[in-house]
Backbone as CSV, one residue per row, in Angstrom:
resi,resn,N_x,N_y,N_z,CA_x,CA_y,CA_z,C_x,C_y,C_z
1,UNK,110.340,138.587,10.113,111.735,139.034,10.068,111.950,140.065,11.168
2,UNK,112.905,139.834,11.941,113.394,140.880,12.778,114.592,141.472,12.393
3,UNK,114.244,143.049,12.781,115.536,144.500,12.912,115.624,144.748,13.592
4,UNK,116.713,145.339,14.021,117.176,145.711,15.084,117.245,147.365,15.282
5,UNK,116.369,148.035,15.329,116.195,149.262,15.336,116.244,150.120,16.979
6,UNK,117.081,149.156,17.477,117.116,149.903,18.701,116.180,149.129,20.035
7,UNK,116.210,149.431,21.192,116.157,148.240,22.231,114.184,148.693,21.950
8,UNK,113.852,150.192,21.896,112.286,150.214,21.830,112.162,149.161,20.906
9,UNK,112.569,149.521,19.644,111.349,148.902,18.647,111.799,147.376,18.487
10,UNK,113.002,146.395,19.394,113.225,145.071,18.978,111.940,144.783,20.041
11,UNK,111.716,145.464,21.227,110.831,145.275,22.276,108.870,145.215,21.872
12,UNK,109.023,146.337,20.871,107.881,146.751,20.221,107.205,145.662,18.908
13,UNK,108.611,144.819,18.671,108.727,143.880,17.703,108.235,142.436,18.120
14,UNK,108.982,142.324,19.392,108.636,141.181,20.259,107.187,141.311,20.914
15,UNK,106.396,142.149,21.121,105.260,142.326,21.663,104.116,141.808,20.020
16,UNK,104.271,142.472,19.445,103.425,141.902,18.280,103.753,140.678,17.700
17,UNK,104.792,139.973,17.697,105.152,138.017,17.730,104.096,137.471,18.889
18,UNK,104.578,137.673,19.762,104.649,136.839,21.042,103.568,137.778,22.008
19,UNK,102.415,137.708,21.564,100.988,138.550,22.733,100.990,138.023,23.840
20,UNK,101.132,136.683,23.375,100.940,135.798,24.973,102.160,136.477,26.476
21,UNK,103.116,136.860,25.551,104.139,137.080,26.819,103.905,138.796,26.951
22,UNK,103.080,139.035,26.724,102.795,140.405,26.249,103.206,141.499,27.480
23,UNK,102.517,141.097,28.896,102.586,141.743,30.140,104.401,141.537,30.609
24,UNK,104.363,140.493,30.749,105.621,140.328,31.239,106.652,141.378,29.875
25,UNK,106.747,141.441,28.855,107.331,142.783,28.217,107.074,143.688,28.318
26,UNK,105.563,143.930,28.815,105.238,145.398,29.166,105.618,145.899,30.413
27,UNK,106.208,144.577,31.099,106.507,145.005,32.184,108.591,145.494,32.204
28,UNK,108.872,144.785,31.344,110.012,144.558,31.072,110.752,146.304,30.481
29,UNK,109.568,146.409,29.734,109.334,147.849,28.794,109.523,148.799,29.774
30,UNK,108.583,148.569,30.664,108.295,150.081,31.193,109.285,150.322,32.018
31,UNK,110.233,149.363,32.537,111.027,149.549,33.689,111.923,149.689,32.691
32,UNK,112.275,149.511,31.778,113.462,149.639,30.549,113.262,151.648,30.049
33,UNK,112.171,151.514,30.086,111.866,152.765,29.146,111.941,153.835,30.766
34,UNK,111.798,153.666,31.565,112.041,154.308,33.131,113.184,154.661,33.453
35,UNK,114.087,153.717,33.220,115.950,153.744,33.416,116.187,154.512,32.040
36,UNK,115.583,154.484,31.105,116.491,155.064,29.932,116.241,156.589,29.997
37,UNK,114.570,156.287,30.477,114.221,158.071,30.234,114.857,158.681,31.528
38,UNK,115.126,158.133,32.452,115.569,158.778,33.843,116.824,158.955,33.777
39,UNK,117.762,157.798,32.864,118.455,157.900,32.982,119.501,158.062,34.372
40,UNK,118.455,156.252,34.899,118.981,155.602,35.712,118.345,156.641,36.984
41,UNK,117.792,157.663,36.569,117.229,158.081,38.055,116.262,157.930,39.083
42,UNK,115.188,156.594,37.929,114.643,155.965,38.585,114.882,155.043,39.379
43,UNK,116.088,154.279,39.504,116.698,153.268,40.528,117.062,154.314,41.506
44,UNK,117.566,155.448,41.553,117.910,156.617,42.446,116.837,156.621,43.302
45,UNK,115.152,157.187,42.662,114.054,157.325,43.008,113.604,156.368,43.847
46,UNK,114.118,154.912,43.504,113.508,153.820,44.203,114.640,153.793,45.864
47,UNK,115.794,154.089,45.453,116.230,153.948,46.696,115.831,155.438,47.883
48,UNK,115.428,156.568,47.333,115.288,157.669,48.201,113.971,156.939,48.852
49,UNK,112.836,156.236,48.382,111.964,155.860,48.457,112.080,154.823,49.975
50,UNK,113.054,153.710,49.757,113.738,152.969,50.880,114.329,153.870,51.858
51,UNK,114.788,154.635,51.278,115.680,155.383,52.987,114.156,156.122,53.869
52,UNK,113.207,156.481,52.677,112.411,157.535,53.670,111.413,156.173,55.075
53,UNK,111.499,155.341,54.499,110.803,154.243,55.166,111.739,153.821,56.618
54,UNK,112.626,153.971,56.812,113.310,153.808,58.211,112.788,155.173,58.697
55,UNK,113.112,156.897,58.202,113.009,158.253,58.849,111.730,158.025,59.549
56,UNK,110.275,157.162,58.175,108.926,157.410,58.715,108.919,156.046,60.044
57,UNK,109.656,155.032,60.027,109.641,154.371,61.196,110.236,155.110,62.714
58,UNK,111.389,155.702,62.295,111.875,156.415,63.632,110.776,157.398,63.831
59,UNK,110.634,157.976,63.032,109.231,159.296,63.593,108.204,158.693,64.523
60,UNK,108.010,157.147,64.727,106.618,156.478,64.649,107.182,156.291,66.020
61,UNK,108.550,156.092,66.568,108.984,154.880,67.841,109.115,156.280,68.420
62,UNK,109.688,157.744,67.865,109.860,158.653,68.512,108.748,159.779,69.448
63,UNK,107.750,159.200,68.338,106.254,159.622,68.850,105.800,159.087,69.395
64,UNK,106.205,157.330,70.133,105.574,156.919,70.985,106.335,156.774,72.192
65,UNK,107.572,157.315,72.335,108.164,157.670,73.164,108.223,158.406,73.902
66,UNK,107.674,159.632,72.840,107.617,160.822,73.468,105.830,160.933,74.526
67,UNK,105.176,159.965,74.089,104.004,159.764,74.846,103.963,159.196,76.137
68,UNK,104.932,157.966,76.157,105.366,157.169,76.889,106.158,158.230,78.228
69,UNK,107.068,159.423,77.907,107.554,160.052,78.664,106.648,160.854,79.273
70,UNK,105.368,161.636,78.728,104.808,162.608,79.410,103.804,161.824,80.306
71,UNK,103.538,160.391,80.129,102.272,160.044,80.897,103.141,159.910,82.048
72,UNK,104.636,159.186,82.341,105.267,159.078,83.377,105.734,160.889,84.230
73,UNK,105.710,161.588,83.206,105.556,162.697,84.284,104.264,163.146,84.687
74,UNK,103.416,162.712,84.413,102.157,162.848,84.888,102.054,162.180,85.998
75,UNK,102.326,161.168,86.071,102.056,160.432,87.093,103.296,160.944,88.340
76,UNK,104.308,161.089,87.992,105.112,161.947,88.922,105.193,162.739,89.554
77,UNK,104.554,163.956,88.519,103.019,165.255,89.389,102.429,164.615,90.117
78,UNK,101.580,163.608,89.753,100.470,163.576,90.739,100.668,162.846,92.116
79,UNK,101.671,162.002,91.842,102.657,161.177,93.266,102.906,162.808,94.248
80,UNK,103.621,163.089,93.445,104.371,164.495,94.458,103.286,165.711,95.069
81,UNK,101.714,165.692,94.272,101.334,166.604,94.900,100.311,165.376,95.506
82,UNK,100.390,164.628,95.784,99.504,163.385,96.609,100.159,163.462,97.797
83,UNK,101.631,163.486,97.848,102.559,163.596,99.113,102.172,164.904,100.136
84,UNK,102.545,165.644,98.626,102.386,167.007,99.488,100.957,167.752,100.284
85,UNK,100.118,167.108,99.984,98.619,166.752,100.540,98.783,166.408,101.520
86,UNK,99.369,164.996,102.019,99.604,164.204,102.906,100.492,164.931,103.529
87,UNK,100.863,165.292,103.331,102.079,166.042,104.405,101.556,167.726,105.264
88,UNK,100.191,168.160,104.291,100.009,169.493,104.628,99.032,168.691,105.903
89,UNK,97.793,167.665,105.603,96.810,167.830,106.514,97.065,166.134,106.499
90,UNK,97.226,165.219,105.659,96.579,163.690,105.811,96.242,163.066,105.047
91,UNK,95.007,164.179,104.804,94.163,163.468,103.649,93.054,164.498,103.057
92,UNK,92.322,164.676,102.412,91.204,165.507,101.961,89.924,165.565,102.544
93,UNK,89.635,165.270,103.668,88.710,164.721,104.418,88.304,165.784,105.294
94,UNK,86.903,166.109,105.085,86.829,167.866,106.016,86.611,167.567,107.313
95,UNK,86.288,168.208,108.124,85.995,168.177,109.806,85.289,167.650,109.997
96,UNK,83.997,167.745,109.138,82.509,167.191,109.501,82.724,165.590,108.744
97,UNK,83.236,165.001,108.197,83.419,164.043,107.019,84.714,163.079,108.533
98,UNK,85.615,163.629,109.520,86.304,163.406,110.307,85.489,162.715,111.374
99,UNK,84.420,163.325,111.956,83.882,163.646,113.114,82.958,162.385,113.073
100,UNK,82.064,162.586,111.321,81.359,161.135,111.401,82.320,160.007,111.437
101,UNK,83.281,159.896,111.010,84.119,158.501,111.264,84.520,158.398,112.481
102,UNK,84.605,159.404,113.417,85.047,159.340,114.986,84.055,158.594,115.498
103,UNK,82.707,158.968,115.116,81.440,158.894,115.735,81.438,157.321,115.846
104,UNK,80.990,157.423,114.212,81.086,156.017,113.932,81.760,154.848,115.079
105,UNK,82.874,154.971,115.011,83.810,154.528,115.532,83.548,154.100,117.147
106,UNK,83.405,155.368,118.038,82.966,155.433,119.343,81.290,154.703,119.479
107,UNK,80.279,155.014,118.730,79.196,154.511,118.875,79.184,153.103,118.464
108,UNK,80.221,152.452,117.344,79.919,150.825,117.846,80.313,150.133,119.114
109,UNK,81.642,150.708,119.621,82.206,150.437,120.686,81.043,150.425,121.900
110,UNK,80.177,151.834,121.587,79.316,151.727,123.006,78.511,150.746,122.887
111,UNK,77.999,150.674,121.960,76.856,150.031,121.234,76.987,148.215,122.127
112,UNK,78.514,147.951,121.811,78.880,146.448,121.579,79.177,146.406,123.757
113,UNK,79.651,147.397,123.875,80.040,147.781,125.615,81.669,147.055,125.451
114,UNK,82.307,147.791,124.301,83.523,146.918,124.227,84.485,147.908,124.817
115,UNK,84.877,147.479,125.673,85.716,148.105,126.288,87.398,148.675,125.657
116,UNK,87.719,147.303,125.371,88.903,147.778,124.504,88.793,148.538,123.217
117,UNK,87.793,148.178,122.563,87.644,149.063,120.997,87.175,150.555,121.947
118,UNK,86.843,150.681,122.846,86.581,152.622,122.973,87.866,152.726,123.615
119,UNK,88.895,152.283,124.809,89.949,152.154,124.950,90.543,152.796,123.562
120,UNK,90.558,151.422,122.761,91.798,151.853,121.379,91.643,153.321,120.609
121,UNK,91.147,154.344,121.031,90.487,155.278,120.096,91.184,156.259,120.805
122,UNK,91.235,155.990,122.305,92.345,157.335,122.728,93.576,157.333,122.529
123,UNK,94.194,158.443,122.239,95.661,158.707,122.261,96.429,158.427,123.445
124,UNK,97.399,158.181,122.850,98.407,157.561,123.574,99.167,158.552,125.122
125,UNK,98.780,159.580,124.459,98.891,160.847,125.622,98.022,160.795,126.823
126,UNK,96.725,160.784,126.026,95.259,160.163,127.009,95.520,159.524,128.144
127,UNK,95.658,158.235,127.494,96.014,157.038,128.424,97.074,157.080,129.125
128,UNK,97.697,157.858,128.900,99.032,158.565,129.947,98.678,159.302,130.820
129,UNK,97.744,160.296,130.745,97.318,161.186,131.401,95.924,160.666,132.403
130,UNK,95.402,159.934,131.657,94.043,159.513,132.495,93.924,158.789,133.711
131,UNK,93.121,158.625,134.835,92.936,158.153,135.589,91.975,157.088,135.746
132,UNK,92.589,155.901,135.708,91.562,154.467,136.036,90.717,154.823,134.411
133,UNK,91.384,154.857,133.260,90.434,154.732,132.036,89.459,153.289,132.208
134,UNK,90.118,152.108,132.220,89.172,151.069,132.237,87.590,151.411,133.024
135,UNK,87.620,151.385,134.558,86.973,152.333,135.413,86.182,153.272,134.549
136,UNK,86.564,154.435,134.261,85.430,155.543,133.734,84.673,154.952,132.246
137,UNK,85.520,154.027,131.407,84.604,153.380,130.404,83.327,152.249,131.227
138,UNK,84.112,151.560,131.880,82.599,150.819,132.561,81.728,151.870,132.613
139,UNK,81.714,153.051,133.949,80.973,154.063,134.369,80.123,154.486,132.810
140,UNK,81.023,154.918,132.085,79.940,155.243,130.355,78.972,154.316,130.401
141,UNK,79.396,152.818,130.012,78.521,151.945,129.848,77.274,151.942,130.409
142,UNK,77.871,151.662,131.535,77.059,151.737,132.981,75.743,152.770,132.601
143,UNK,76.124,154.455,132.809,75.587,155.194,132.715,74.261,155.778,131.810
144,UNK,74.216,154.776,130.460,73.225,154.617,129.464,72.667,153.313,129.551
145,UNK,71.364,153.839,129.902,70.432,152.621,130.176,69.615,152.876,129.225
146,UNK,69.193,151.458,128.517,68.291,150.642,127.414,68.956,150.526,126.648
147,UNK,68.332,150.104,125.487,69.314,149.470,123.899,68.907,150.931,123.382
148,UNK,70.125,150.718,123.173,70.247,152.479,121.595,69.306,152.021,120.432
149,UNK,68.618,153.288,120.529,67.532,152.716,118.946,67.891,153.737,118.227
150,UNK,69.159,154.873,118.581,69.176,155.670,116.792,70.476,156.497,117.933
151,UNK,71.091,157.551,117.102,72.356,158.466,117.300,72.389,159.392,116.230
152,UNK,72.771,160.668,116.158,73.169,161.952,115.385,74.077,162.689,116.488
153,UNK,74.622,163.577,115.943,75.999,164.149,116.507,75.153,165.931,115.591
154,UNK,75.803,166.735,116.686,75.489,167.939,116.246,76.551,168.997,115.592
155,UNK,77.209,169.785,115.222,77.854,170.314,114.324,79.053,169.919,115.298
156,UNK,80.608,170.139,114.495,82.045,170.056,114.692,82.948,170.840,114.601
157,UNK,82.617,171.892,115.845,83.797,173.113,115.648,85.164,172.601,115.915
158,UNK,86.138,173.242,115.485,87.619,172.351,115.065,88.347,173.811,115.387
159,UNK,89.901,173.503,115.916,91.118,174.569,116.350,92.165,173.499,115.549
160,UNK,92.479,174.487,115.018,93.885,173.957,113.991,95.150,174.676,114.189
161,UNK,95.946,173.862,114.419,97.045,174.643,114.661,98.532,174.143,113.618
162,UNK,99.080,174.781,113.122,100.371,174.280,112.062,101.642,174.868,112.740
163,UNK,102.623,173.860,112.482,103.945,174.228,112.796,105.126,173.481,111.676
164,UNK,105.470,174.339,110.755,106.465,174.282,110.136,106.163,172.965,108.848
165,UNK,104.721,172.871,108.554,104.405,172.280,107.902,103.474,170.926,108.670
166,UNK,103.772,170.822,109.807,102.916,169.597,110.333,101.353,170.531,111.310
167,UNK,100.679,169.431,111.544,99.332,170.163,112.124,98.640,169.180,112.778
168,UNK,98.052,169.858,113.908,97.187,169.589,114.974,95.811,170.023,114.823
169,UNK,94.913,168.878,114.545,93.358,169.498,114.331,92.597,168.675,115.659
170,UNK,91.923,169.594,116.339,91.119,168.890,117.012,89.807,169.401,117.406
171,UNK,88.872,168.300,117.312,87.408,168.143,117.172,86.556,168.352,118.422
172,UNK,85.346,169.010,118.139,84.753,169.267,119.407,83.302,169.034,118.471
173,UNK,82.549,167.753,119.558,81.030,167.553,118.631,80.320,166.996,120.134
174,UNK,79.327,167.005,119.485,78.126,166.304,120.876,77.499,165.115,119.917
175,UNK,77.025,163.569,120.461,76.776,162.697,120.157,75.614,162.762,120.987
176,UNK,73.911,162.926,119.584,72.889,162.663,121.008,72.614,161.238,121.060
177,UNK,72.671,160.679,121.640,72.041,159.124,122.063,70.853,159.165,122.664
178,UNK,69.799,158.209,121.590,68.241,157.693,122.170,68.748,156.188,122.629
179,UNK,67.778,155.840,123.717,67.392,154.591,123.910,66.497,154.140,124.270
180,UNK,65.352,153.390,124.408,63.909,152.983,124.515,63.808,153.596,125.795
181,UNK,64.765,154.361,126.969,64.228,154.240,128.188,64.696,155.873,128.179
182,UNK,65.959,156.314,127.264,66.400,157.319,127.940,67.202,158.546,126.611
183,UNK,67.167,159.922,126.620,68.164,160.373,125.707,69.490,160.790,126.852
184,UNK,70.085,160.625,125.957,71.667,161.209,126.151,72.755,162.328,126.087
185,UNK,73.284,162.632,126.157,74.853,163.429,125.378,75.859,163.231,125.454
186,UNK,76.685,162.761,124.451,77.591,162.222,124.465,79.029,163.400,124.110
187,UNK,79.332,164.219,124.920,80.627,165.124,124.488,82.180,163.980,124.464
188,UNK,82.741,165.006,122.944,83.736,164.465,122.404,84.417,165.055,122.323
189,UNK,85.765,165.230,123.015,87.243,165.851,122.465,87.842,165.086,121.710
190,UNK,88.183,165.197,120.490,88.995,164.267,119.662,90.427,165.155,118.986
191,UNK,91.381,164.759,119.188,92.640,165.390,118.605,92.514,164.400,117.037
192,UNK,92.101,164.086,116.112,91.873,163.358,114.845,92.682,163.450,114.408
193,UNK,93.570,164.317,114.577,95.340,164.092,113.780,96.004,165.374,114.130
194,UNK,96.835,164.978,114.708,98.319,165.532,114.979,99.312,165.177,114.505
195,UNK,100.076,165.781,113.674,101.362,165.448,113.333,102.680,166.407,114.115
196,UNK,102.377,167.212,114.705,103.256,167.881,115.380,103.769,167.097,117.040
197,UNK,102.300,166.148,117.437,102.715,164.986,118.545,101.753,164.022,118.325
198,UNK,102.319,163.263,117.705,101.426,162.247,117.201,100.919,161.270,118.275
199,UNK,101.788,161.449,119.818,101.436,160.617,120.515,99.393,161.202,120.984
200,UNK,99.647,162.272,120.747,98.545,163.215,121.465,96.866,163.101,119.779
201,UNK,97.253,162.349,118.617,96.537,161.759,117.963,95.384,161.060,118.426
202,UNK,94.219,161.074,118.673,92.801,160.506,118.824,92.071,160.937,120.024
203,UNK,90.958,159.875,120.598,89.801,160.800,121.174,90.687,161.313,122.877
204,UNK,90.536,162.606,123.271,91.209,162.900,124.325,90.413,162.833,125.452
205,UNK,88.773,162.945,125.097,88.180,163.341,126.386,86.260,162.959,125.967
206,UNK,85.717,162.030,126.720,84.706,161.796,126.226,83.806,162.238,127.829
207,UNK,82.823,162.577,127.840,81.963,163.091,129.167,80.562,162.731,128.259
208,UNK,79.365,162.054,129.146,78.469,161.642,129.000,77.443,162.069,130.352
209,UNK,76.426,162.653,129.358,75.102,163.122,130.459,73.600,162.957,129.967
210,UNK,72.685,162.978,131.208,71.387,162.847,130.669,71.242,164.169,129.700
211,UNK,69.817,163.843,128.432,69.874,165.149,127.415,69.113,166.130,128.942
212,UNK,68.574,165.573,129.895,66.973,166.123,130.414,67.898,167.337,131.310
213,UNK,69.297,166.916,131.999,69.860,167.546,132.593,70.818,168.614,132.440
214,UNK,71.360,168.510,130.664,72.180,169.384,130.385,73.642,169.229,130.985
215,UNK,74.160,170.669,131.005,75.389,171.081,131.493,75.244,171.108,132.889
216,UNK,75.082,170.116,133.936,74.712,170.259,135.121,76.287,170.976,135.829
217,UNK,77.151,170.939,135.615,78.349,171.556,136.443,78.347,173.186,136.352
218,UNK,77.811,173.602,134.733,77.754,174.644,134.376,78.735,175.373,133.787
219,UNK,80.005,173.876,133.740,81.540,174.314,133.589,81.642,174.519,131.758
220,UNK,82.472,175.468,131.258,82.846,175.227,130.156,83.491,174.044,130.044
221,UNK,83.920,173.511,128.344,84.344,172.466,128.100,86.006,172.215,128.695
222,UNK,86.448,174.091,127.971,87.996,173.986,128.627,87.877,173.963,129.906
223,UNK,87.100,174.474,130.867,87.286,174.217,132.171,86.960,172.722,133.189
224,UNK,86.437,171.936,131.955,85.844,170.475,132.351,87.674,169.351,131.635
225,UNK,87.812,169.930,130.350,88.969,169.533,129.843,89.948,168.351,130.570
226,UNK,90.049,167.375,130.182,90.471,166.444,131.084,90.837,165.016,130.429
227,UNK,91.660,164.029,130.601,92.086,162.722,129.817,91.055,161.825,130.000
228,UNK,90.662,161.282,129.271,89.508,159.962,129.628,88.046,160.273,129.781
229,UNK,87.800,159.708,130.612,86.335,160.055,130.960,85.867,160.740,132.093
230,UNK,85.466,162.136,132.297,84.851,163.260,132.513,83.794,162.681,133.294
231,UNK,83.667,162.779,134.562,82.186,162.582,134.899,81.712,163.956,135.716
232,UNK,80.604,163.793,135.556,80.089,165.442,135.890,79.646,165.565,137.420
233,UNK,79.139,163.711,138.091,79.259,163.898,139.600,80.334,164.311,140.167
């Protein structure tokens, strides 16, 4: 027999009939007995519950936004002080770190007797200024007899000069050259970068002598100073 004593106990009534449906009333129950005791503030509860789930999504897109923005100013720093590097000297590359790539450079040329690759290395000022360059590169060639069996260069004093943010560095080194028959010296004026006349950029002045004979003129370098190739007869 069923009474009706109210929605608990017809619920409490129906659970001891019917065990089999037992969960599904307990489930029925508890969400019944939730709204009554809340007095409906559990459907309230369930929706504050839904709104906080968009706030915790925006927090999530806002925090990866905000990541997304600082790596691009990072990289914006580092563009702008990469420029400003480039703009003070070039590059990060010291005198002595300069001088071997000059070297480099000039000693395959001799090496190969290529005329145009030691050609291409002077500035454009050089070759303006010089007399019969083709001419005094043969004479180099010419002038070192046997095959090169090794090369070192001795320290690279450097004069730097800045104007208004641009700069003129230029290199002063000795290249000794062995060869099965003979040693060498190979003096180097190199302007390695100018930005104040860029035409006046690369090697300005190369002079080549026996090691056995030295400074036979006796001249300083500025007083030997000259476009191309320097000969000391």
């Amino acid at each position: 027999m069923l009474r009706f004593l109210g929605t608990g106990s017809f619920v409490c009534t129906l659970m001891t009939i019917l065990p089999a449906k037992r969960p599904k009333v307990m489930a029925f129950m508890s969400q019944s007995k939730r709204s009554e005791v809340a007095g409906g503030h559990g459907f309230t509860v369930l929706l504050s519950s839904e709104q906080e789930r968009p706030r915790s999504t925006l927090k999530k897109k806002v925090l990866v936004w905000s990541k997304r923005i600082i790596l691009v100013l990072l990289i914006l720093v580092s563009l702008l002080l990469f420029n400003a590097c480039g703009l003070k000297g070039g590059s990060s590359l010291t005198t002595e770190q300069r001088a071997d790539e000059r070297m480099a450079q000039i000693m395959s040329a001799v090496q190969d007797k290529d005329n145009e690759a030691l050609k291409a290395l002077f500035s454009k000022k050089a070759l303006g200024e010089a007399t019969d360059i083709d001419n005094g590169i043969d004479y180099l060639f010419d002038f070192i007899q046997g095959n090169i069996t090794s090369w070192e260069r001795d320290v690279a004093p450097a004069d730097e000069k800045t104007d208004g943010g641009k700069k003129s560095l230029m290199i002063r080194f000795v290249i000794n050259i062995t060869t099965d028959k003979d040693e060498y010296q190979l003096f180097v004026i190199d302007y390695n970068l100018d930005t104040i006349n860029p035409d006046n950029e690369g090697v300005y002045m190369l002079e080549i002598e026996r090691a056995a004979d030295g400074n036979i003129s006796g001249l300083s370098w500025q007083e030997k100073l000259c476009a191309g190739i320097y000969r000391s007869e």
